[in-house]
C-alpha positions in Angstrom: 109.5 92.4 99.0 106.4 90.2 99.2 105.7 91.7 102.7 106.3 94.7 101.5 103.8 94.6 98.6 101.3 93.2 100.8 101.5 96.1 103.8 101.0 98.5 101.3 98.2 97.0 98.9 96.1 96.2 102.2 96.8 99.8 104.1 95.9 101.5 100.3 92.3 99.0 101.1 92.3 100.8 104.6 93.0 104.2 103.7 95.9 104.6 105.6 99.0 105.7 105.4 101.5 102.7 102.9 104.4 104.3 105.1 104.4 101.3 108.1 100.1 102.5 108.8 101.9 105.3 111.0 99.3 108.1 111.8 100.1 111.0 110.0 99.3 113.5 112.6 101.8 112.0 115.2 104.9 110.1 115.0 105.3 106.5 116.2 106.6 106.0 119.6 109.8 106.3 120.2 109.7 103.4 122.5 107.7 101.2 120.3 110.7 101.3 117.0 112.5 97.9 117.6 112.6 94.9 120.2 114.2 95.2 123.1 117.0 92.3 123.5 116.6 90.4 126.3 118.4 87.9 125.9 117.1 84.0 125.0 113.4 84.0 124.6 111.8 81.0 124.2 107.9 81.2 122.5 105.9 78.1 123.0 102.5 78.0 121.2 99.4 75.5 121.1 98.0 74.6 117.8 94.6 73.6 117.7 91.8 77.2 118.3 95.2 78.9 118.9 97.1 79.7 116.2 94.4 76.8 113.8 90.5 77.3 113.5 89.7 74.0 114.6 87.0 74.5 117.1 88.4 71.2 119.4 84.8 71.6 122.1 82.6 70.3 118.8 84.6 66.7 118.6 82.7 66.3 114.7 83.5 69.8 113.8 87.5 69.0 115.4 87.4 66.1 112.9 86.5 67.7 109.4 88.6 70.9 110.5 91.5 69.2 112.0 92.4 67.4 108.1 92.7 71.3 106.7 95.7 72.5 106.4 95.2 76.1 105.5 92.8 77.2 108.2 95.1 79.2 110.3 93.7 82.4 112.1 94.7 85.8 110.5 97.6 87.2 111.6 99.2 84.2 113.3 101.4 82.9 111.0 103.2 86.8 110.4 103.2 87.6 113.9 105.3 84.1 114.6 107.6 84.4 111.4 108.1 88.4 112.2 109.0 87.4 116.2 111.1 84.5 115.0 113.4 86.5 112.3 114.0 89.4 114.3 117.1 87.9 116.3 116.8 84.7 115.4 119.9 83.1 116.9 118.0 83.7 120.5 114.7 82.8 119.8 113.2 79.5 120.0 110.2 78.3 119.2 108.2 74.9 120.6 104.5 73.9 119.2 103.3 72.0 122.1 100.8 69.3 121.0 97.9 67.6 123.0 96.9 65.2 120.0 97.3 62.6 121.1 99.0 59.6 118.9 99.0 60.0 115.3 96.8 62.6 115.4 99.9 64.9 115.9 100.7 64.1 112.1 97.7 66.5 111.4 99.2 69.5 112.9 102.1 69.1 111.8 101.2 68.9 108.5 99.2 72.3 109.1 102.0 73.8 110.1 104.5 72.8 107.4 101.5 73.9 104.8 100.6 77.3 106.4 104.2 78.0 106.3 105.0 78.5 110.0 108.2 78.7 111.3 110.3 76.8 112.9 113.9 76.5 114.4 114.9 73.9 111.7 114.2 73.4 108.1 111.8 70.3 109.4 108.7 71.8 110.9 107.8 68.8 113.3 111.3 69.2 115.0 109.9 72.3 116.9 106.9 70.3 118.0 106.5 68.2 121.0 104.0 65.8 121.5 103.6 62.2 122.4 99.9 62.7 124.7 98.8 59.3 125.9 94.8 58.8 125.2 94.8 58.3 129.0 96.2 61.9 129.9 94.3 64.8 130.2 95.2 67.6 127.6 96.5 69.8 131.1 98.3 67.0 132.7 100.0 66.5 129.6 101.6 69.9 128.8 102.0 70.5 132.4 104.2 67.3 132.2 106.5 68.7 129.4 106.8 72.4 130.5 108.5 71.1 133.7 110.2 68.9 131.5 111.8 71.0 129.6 112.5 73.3 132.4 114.4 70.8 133.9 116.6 70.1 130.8 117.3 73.6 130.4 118.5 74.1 134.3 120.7 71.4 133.4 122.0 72.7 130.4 122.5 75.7 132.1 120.0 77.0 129.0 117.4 78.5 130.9 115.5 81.3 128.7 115.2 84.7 129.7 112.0 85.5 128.4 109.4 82.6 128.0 106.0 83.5 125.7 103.2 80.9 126.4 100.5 81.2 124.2 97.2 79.2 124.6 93.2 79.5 124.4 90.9 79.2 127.0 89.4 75.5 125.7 91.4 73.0 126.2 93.3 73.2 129.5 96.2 75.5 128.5 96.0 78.3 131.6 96.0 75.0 134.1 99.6 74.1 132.3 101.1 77.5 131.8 99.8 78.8 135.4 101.3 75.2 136.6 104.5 75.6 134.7 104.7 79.4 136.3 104.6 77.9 140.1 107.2 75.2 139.3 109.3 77.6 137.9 109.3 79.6 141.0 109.2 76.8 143.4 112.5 75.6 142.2 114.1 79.3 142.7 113.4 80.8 138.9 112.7 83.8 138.0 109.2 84.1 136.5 109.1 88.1 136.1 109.2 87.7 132.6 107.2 84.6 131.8 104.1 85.9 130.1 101.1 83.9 129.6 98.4 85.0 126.5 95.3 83.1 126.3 93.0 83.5 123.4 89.5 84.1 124.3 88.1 81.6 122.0 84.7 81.2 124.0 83.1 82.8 126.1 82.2 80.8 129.5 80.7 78.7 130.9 81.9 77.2 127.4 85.1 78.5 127.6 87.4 79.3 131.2 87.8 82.5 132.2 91.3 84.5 132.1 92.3 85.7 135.0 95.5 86.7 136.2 98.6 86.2 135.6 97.3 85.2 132.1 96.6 88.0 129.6 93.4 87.8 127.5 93.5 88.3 123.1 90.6 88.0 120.6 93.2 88.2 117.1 96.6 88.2 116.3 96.3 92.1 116.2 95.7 92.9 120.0 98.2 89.8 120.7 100.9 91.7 118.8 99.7 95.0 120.5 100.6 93.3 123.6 103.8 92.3 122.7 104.8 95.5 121.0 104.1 97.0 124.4 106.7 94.8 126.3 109.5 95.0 123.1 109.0 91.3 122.2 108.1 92.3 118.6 109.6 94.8 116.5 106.9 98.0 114.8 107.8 96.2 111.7 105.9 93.0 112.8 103.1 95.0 114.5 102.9 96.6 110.9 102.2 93.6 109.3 100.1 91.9 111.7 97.6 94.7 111.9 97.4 95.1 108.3 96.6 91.8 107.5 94.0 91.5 109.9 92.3 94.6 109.5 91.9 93.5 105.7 91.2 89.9 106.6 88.1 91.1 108.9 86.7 93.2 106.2 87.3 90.8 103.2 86.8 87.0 105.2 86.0 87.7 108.6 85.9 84.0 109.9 89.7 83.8 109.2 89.7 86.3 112.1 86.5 85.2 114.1 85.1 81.8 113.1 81.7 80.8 113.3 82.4 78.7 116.1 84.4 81.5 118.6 82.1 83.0 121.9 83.8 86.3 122.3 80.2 88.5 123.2 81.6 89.1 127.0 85.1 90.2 125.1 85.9 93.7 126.1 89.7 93.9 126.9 91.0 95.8 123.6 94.8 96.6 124.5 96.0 100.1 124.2 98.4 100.2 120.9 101.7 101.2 121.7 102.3 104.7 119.8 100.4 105.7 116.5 101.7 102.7 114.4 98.7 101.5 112.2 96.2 103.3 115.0 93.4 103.0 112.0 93.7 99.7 110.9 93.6 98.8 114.8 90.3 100.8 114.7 88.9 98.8 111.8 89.5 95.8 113.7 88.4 96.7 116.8 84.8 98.0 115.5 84.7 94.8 113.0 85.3 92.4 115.8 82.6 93.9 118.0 80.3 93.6 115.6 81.1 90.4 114.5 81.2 89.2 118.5 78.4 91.4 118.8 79.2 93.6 121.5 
């Protein structure tokens, strides 16, 4: 019900349809209504300038905004709790950490606050960590990716459908497109492992996405994207854009913080049918401006 009031109270702020934000010239895709099963997924998600506004390249700035707890970016936290509920007996979810030490206790505690999901009732149970200050931030998720590849070829657990999602600061596209290669050099199928990198900075501050790693700016062309492949269900891509179309006009750093480089952003994904096409409008002309592009 809570969801419920909020989709409508925000698309009433949009003037747009309370109904799911469907246009109300044209129907919503057909192929767009509901995930498509496919089997186990397993979603594995960074923390810190991915799903958190911590700005990790400014070490001060990584400091003061790595002790909030409430600082997530808009949209993140439904389109995580909408992808885990739907099915939830074969999703999994993994938070993988390069704190390293006790700085892990931070995110954690972020998590558990912004009310993020996880497979158990104990938040840090879906969160691996354990970085050595000696170990790159790469080297170290590369490191447990093939690790728990390996434990699920064992288990005979292997998922069908693996989400990575990363930014482009810290070294995530070296572990995921890593993890990808393993994968396939030990006979896997990688056709549906999808990588998503948030375009967090621009370069030469930031790396650049490239192939086979798909660029997103907000949580609302992320979902977009996984609307398109049936990893999230219309009434998640509801949610999502709602919130963030109203988050960008009422507190536009939870959806682009000072910090972000996102002028050379230009890749808006193409929404899958008519769902909430104006509050994906809002957000794509607020984040331009706001990017200043």
């Amino acid at each position: 019900m809570r969801n419920l009031t909020l989709v409508a109270a925000a698309c009433l702020a949009l003037a747009v349809p309370a109904s799911g934000c469907a246009s109300s010239s044209e129907n919503v895709s057909s192929g767009s209504q509901s995930v498509v099963v496919h089997g186990k997924t397993l979603l594995v998600s960074d923390i810190d300038d991915t799903i958190k506004r911590t700005d990790v390249l400014d070490k001060a700035s990584a400091v003061v905004n790595g002790l909030q707890f409430h600082n997530s970016f808009s949209g993140m936290r439904l389109l995580y709790t909408g992808w885990h509920d739907d099915n939830t007996a074969n999703k999994k979810i993994t938070y993988l950490s390069a704190s390293p030490g006790p700085l892990v206790l931070a995110g954690e505690h972020f998590l558990e606050e912004s009310d993020f999901p996880g497979d158990t009732s104990e938040i840090k149970e879906s969160v691996v960590s354990g970085r050595k200050f000696s170990e790159s931030a790469g080297a170290f998720k590369t490191r447990k990716l093939y690790e728990m590849y390996d434990a699920a070829v064992a288990a005979s657990a292997v998922p069908d459908t693996v989400i990575l999602i990363g930014d482009n600061g810290e070294q995530d596209m070296i572990a995921y497109g890593n993890y990808i290669d393993y994968v396939a050099s030990q006979g896997g199928d990688t056709s549906r492992i999808y990588s998503f990198i948030h375009h967090a900075y621009d370069t030469p501050k930031g790396s650049e996405i490239a192939a086979p790693h798909r660029a997103w700016v907000t949580a609302a062309d992320l979902a977009a994207q996984l609307s398109e492949l049936g990893l999230v269900s219309d009434g998640t891509l509801t949610e999502v854009l709602t919130q963030v179309a109203t988050d960008v006009t009422n507190q536009p750093t939870a959806v682009i913080p000072s910090f972000m480089g996102c002028a050379q952003w230009s890749a808006w994904p193409k929404l899958p049918g008519k769902t909430c096409a104006d509050a994906y409008q809002t957000v794509q002309t607020a984040v331009n401006d706001l990017c200043g592009n």
